[in-house]
C-alpha positions as protocol buffer text, in pm:
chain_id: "A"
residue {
  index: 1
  type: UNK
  ca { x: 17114 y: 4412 z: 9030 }
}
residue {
  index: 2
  type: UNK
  ca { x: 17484 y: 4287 z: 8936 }
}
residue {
  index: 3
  type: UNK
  ca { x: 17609 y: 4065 z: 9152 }
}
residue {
  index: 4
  type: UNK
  ca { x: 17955 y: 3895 z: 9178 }
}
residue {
  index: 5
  type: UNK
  ca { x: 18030 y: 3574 z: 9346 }
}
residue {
  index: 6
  type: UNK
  ca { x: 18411 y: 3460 z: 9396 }
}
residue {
  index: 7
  type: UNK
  ca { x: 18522 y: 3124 z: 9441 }
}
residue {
  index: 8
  type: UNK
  ca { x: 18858 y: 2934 z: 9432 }
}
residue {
  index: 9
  type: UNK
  ca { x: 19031 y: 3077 z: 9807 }
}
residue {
  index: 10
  type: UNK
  ca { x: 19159 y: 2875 z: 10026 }
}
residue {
  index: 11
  type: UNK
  ca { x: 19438 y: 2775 z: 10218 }
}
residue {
  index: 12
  type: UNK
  ca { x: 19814 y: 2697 z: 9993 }
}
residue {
  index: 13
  type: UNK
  ca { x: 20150 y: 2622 z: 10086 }
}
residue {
  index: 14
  type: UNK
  ca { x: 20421 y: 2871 z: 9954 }
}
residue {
  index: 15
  type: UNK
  ca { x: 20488 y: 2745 z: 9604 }
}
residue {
  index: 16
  type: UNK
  ca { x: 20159 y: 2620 z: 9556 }
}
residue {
  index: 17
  type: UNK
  ca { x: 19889 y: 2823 z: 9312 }
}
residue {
  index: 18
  type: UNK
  ca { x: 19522 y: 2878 z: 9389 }
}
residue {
  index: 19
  type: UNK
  ca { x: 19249 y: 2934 z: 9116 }
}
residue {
  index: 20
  type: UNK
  ca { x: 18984 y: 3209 z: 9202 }
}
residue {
  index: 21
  type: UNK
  ca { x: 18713 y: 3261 z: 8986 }
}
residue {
  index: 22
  type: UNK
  ca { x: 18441 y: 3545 z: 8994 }
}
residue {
  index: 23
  type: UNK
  ca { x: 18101 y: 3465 z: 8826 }
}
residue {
  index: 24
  type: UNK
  ca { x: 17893 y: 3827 z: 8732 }
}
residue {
  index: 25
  type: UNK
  ca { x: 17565 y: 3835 z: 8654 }
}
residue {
  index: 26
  type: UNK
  ca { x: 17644 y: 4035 z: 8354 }
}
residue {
  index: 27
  type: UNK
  ca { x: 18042 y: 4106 z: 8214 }
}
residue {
  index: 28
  type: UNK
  ca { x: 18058 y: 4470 z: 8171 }
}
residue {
  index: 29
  type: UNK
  ca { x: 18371 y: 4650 z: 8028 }
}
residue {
  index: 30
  type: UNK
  ca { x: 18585 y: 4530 z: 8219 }
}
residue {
  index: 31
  type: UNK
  ca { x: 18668 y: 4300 z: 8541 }
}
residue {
  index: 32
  type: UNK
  ca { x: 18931 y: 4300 z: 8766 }
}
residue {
  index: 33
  type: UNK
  ca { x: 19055 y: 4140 z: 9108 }
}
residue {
  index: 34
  type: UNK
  ca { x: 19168 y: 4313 z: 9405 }
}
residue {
  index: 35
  type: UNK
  ca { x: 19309 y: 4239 z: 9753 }
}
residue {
  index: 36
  type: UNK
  ca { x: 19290 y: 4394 z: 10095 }
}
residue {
  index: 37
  type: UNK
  ca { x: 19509 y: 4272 z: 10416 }
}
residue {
  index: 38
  type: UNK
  ca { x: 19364 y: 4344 z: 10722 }
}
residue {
  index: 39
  type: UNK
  ca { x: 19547 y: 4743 z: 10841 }
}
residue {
  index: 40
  type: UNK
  ca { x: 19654 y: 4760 z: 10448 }
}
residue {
  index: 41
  type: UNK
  ca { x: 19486 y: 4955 z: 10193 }
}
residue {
  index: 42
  type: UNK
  ca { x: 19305 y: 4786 z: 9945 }
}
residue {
  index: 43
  type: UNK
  ca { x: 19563 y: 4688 z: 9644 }
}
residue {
  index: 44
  type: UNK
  ca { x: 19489 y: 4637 z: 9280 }
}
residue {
  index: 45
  type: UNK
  ca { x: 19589 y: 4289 z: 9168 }
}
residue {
  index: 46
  type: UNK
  ca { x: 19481 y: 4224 z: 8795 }
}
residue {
  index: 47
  type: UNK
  ca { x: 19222 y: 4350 z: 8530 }
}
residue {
  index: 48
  type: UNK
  ca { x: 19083 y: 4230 z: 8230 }
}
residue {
  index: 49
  type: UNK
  ca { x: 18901 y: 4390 z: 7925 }
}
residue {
  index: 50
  type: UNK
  ca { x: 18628 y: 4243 z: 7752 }
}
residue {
  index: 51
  type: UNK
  ca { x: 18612 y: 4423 z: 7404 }
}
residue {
  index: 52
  type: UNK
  ca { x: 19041 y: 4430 z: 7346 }
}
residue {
  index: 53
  type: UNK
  ca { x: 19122 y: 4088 z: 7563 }
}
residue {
  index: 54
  type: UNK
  ca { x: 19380 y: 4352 z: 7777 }
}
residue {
  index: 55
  type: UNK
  ca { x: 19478 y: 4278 z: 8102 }
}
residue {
  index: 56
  type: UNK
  ca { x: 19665 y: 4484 z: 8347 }
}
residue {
  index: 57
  type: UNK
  ca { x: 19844 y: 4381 z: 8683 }
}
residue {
  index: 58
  type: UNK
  ca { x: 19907 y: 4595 z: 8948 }
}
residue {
  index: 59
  type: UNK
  ca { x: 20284 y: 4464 z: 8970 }
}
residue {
  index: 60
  type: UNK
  ca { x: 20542 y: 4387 z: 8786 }
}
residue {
  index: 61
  type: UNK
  ca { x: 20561 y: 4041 z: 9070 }
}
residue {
  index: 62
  type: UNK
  ca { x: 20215 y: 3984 z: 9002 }
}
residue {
  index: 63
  type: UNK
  ca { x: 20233 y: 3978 z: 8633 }
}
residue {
  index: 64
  type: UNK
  ca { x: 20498 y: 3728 z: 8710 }
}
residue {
  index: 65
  type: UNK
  ca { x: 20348 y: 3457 z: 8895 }
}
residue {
  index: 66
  type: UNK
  ca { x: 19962 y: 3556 z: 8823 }
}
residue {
  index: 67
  type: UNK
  ca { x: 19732 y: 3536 z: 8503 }
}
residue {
  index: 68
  type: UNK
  ca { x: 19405 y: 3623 z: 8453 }
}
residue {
  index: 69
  type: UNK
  ca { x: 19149 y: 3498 z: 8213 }
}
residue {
  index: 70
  type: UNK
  ca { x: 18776 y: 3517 z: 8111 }
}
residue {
  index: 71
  type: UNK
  ca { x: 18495 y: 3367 z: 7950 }
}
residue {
  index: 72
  type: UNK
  ca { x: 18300 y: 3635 z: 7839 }
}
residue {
  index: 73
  type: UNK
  ca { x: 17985 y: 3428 z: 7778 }
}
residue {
  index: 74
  type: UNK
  ca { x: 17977 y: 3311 z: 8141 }
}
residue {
  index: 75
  type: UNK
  ca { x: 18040 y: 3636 z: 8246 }
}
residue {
  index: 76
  type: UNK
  ca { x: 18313 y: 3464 z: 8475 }
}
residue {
  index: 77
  type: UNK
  ca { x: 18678 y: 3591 z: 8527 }
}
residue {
  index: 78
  type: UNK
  ca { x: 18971 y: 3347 z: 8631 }
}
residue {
  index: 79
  type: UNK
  ca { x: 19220 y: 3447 z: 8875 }
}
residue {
  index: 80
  type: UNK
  ca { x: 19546 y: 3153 z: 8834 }
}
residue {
  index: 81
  type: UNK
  ca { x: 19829 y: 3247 z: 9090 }
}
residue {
  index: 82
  type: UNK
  ca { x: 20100 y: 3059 z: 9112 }
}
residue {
  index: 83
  type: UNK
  ca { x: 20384 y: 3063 z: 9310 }
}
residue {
  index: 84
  type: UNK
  ca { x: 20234 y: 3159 z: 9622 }
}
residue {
  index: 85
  type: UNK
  ca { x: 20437 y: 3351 z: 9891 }
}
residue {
  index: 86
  type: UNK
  ca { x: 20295 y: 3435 z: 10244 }
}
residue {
  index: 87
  type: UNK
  ca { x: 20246 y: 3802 z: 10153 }
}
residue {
  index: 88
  type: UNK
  ca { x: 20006 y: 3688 z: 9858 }
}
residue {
  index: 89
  type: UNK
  ca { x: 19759 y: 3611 z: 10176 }
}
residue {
  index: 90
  type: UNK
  ca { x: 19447 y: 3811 z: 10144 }
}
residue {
  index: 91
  type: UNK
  ca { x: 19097 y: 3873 z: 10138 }
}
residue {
  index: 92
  type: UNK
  ca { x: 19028 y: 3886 z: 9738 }
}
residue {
  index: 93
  type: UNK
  ca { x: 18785 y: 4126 z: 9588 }
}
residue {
  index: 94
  type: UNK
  ca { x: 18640 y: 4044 z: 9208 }
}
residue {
  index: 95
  type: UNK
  ca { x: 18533 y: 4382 z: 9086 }
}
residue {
  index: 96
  type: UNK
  ca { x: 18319 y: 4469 z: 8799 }
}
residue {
  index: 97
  type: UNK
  ca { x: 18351 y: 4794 z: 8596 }
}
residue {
  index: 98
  type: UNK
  ca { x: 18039 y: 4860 z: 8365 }
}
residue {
  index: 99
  type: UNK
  ca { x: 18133 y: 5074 z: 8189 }
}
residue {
  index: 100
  type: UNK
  ca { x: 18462 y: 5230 z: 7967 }
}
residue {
  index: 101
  type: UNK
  ca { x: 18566 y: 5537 z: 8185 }
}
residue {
  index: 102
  type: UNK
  ca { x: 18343 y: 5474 z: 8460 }
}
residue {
  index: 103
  type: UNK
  ca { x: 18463 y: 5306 z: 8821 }
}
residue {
  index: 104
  type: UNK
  ca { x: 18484 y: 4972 z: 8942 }
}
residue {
  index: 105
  type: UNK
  ca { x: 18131 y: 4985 z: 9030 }
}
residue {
  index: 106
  type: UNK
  ca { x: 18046 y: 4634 z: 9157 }
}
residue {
  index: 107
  type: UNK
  ca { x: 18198 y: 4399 z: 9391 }
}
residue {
  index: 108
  type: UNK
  ca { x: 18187 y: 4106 z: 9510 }
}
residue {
  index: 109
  type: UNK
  ca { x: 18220 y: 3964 z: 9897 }
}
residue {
  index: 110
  type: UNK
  ca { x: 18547 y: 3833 z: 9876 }
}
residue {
  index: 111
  type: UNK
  ca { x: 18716 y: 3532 z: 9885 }
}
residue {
  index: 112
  type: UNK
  ca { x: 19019 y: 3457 z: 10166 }
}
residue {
  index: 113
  type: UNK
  ca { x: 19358 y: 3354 z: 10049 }
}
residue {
  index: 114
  type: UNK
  ca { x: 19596 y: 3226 z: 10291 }
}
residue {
  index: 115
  type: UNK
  ca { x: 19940 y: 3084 z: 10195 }
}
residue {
  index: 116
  type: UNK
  ca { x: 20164 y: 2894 z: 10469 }
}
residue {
  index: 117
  type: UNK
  ca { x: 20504 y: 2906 z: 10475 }
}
């Protein structure tokens, strides 16, 4: 069974960046990182693809002030946000998608992200 386990939340002051990292036990097509606040729909953050190296964001303010990068043989995905504001605090979701056209089809527990002001 796939399993995900995210690492890297914490508490940041605004400004500050936070690393969150997402170890799979196997890398599938592609992996990706969500977040959910508490009363707030669950909201696509960043993806990447294994075979191509694409990545996607799910804003134009995330692609800003977040990257995301992988090492496929470790079947780990990075998560580097920087710039923190308040309203980047969330519970964070790494999300695995095994395979091209399917679903995200694994997840992990989550990892909590809380910025200060």
């Amino acid at each position: 069974q796939v399993q995900l386990a995210e690492s890297g939340g914490g508490l940041a002051q605004a400004g500050g960046s936070l690393r969150l990292s997402c170890a799979a036990s196997f890398s599938g097509y592609r992996m990706g990182w969500f977040r959910r606040v508490p009363g707030k729909e669950r909201e696509f953050v960043a993806s990447l693809t294994w075979g191509d190296g694409s990545t996607t964001f799910g804003t134009r303010a995330m692609k800003a002030r977040f990257s995301i990068s992988g090492d496929k043989a470790e079947n780990t995905v990075y998560l580097q946000m920087n710039s923190l504001l308040p309203e980047d605090t969330a519970i964070y979701y790494c999300a695995l998608q095994s395979r091209e056209g399917g679903a995200y089809d694994k997840w992990g527990q989550g990892t909590q992200v809380t910025v200060s002001s």
